[in-house]
N, C-alpha and C positions, 0 to 999 in steps of 0.2 A: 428481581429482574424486570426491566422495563416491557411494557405492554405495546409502545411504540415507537418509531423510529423518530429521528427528527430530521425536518427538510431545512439547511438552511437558506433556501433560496428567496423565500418573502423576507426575510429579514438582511439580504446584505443591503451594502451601501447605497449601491446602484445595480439598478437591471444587470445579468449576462449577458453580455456580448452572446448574440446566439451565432450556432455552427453554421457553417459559410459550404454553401454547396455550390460549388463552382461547375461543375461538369453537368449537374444537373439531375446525377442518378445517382448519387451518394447516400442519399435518403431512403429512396428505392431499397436499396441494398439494409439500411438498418431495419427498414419494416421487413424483409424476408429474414434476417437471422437475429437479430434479436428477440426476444419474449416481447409479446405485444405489453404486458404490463408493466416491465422493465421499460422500455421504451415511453409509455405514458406517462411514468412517477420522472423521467429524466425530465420532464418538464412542466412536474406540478408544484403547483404555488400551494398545497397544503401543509401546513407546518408541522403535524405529529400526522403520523401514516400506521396503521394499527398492523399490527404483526399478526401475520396467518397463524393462527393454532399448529398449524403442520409444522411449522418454521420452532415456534415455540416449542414443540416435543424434540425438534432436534437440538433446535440451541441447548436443552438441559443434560442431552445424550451427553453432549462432548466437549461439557465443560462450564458452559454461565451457571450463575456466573463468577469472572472470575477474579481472585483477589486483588486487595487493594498492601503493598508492602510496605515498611521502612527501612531504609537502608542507614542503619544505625551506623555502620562501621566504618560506610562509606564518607559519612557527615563526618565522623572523627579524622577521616583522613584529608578533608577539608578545613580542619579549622572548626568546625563546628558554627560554621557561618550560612550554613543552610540546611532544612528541614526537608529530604527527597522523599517522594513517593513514584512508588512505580505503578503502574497498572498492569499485571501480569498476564497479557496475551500469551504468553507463553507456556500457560498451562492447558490450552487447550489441545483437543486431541493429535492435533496435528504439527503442536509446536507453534502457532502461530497466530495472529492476527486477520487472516486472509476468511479462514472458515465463516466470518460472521457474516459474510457477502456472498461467498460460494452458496452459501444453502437455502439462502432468496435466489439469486439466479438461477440455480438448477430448480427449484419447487418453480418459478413461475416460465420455464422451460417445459416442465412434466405436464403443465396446465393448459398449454399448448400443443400437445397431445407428439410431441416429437419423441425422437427413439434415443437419441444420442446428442449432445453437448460438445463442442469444441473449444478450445481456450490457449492462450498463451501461457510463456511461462520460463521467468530468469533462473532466479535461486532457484526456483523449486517448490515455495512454499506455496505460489496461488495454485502452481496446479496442483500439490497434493490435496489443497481443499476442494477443489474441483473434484479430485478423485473421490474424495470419503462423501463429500454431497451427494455425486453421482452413487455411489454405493446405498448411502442410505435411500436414495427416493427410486430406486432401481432403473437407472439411465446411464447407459456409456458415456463413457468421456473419452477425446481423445484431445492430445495434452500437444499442443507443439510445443517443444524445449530449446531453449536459446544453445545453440550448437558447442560453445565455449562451456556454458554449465552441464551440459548432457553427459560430458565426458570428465568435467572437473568436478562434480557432486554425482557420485552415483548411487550415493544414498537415498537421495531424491526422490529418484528414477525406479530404484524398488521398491519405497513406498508407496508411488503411485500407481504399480504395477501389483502391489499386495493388496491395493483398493478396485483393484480390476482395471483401472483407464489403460489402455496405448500411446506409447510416449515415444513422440516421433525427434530428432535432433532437427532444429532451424535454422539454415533452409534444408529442405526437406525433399524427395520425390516425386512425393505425394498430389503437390499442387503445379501449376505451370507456372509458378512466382517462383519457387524456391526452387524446380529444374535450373529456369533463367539463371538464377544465380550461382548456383553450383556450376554451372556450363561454365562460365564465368572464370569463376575461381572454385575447382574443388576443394579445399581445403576452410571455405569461407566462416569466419567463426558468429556468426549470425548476429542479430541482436533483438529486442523485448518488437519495436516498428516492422521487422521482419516478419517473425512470429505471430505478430495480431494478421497482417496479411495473409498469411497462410492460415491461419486457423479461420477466420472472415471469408475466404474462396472455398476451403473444405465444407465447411459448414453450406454455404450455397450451393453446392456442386451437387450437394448427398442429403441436401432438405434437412440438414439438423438447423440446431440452434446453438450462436456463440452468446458467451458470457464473456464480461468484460470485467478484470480483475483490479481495476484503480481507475484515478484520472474522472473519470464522469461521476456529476452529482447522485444517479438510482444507489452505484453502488459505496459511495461514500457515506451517504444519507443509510445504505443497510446496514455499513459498520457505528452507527452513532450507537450502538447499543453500548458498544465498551464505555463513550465517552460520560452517556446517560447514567451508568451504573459508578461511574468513579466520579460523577456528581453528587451523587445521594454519599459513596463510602467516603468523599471527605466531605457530607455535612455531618455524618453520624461520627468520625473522628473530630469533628470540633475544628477543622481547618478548612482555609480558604487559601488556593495560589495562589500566589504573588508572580510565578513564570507558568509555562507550560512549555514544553518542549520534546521533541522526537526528531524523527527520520523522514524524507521523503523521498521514494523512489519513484511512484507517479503523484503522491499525494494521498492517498485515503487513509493509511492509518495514521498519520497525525492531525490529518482534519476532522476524524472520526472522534478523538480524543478530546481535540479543543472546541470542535462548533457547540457542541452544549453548552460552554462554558461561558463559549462568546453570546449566547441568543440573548441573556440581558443588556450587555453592553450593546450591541448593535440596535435593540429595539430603543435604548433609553441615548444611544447619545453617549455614554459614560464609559471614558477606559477606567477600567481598575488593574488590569494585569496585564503583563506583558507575555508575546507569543513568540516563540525563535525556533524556526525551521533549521535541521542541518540536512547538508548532502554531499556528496562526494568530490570532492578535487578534481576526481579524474573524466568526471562527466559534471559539470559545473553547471549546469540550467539555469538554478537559481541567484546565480552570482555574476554569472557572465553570458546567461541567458538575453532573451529579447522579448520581450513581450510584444507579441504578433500572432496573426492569423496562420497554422500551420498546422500540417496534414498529423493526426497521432497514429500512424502508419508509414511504414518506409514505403507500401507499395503503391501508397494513395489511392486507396479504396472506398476510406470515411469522407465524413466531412471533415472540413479545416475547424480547427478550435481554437477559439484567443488564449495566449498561455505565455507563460513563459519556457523559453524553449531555446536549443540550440540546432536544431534543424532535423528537420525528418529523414535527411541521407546521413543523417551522423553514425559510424562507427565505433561504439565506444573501446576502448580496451578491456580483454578479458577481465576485468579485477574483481575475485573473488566474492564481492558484496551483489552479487549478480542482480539482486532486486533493482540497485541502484544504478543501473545500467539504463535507465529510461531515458529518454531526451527530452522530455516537456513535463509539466507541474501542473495539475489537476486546474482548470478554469475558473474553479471557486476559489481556491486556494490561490491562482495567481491572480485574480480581481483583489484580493483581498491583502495580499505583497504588497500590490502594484497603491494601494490606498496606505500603504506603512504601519498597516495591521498588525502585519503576521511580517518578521524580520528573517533574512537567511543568513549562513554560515555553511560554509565547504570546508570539509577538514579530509587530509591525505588517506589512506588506507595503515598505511602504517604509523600514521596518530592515532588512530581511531582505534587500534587492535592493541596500542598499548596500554589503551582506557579499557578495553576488554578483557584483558589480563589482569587489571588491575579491581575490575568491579570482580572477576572469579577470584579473587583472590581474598577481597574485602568479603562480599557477598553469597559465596557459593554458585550463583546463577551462571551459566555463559551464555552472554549475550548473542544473537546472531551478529552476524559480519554487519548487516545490517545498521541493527538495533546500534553498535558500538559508533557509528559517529556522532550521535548524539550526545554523547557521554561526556565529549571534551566541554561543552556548553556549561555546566556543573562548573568547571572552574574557571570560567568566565563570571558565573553567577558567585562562585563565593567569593572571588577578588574586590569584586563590584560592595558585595556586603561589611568588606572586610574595612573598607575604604570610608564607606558610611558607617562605619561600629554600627550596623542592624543585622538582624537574621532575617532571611528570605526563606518561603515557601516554594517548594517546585514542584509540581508535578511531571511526571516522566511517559510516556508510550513505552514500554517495554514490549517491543513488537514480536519480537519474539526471539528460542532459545539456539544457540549454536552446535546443538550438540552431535548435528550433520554432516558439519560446516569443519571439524577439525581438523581434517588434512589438510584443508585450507589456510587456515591459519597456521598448520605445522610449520608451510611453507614458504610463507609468508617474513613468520618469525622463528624460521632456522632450528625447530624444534628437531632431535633427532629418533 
């Protein structure tokens, strides 16, 4: 397991467009609830960042690290026109990908001497890791939950309620953001912009500290651990991708997966492999996004970030992949689009869950809601192989597993 994290910010193309504080107190506001450390590494130029010991005993509690798969079955059902590998976030305690960032944020929260933790939260998965963080380094969490998943996952909800946090539905009471809104429209089914406001106002109201669950380089750069550890497990399998590809709901775990990959390419100049983002149809950022200056909160609280985006008042529709219900794409990760780095793909909800049915049926695994739009990219990639008479290498972000998520898909796909 790796001993550090990795930044990739001295090594992109060019500078980041840095955050645009138009009001003038936007900053203000990250210095009182973010962890001051967390805040400092969002803007350091050091390239490997040494992981806390503390951080270390917990990453081994629950789970790093963790495997590297083949999807043997799945190739045959392709033609045998490509080699997958999965990286199994899914086996960690919480089902997810999210834990490897929760448990930096909440340790340099505790460091900070604060009582309690606030956070957002779509599916469900970042704030469970939220929850088990806060559990393990003994700090409340309190969870706002995007108001459509609070009631459509309530598996979620008692997970993160059997790790001890308060899981509030978004918008919420609590805040005088999510009064507003509910005044509004009681029935309002919230969304992830929502949610960071309300937990961003609670957190300052009552002296905690928020953690931010994607999209910003601290905590993208916490999850390089997955991507660091399925460096080494495909040089000790003897392979090299030829793709790499996953999910992006704000961003972090597919840039968590691939910037290891990319830190030779980018230092030397040389592509060797190709990178393909998918996301949702029904919230398209990436595809019929804009790359612009735009607030990553509906209540405009933050600073404005350059991104690709389809606008901070956007309501998405409920659709079950709730992670992917974001409106804008991590500022690394869209420098990095926007340079034709890293390429995207939107694919339906009900394409995507018939690639989930079909990897649980190949594979055993079920994918989350999530995880499954990435999946249709595989037969893009063996077409492509098939055409060249070559086999390609792929590596996959298996972000994590569905097995929450099943009424959802019951529902979806008329299961009875």
């Amino acid at each position: 397991m790796p001993k550090n994290w990795y930044n990739i910010l001295p090594d992109l193309p060019e500078p980041l467009p840095p955050p645009l504080d138009e009001s003038g107190k936007s900053f203000d506001v990250l210095k009182t609830v973010l962890p001051s450390e967390v805040l400092r590494l969002e803007f350091s130029n050091e390239r490997y960042v040494k992981i806390p010991e503390e951080v270390i005993e917990r990453y081994l509690q629950i789970g790093r690290p963790t495997p590297l798969i083949r999807t043997r079955r799945l190739e045959e059902k392709l033609g045998n026109r490509v080699k997958i590998f999965m990286k199994m976030e899914s086996h960690t305690y919480t089902g997810s990908h999210k834990i490897n960032s929760a448990l930096a944020h909440v340790y340099f929260a505790k460091k900070d001497g604060t009582d309690f933790v606030t956070t957002e939260t779509g599916a469900g998965q970042w704030g469970s890791a939220v929850s088990l963080a806060s559990a393990l380094f003994e700090l409340k969490a309190h969870v706002f939950m995007v108001r459509a998943s609070f009631f459509a996952k309530p598996y979620r909800k008692y997970l993160m309620q059997m790790y001890g946090a308060d899981v509030h539905p978004s918008p919420s009471d609590l805040t005088e953001f999510g009064r507003k809104l509910l005044k509004e429209n009681p029935e309002h089914s919230g969304s992830l912009g929502i949610a960071i406001s309300e937990a961003v106002e609670y957190a300052m109201k009552n002296s905690g500290k928020y953690v931010v669950g994607s999209v910003v380089n601290s905590d993208i750069m916490f999850k390089t651990i997955a991507g660091l550890e399925a460096r080494k497990q495909m040089e000790i399998a003897g392979e090299d991708p030829d793709f790499i590809i996953g999910v992006v709901g704000g961003g972090s775990n597919y840039a968590a997966l691939a910037y290891p990959f990319m830190e030779e390419e980018l230092r030397s100049g040389k592509r060797k492999r190709r990178y393909i983002a998918a996301g949702s149809a029904e919230v398209p950022k990436m595809t019929k996004g804009v790359y612009q200056y735009d607030y990553p909160d509906t209540g405009k609280v933050l600073p404005k970030l350059k991104m690709y985006s389809i606008g901070s008042d956007f309501i998405p529709p409920p659709v079950y992949a709730g992670g992917l219900r974001y409106h804008g794409v991590a500022p690394t990760l869209s420098l990095l689009m926007s340079k034709g780095i890293v390429e995207s793909r939107d694919y339906t909800q009900e394409e995507s869950f018939k690639w989930a049915k079909l990897f649980s049926q190949t594979e055993g695994w079920i994918p989350a809601p999530e995880t499954s739009h990435a999946l249709p990219i595989l037969k893009e990639i063996a077409d492509e192989a098939k055409s060249k008479n070559t086999t390609y290498t792929v590596l996959v972000s298996f972000s994590g597993h569905g097995l929450l998520d099943l009424a959802n898909y019951a529902e979806i796909m008329g299961f009875k």
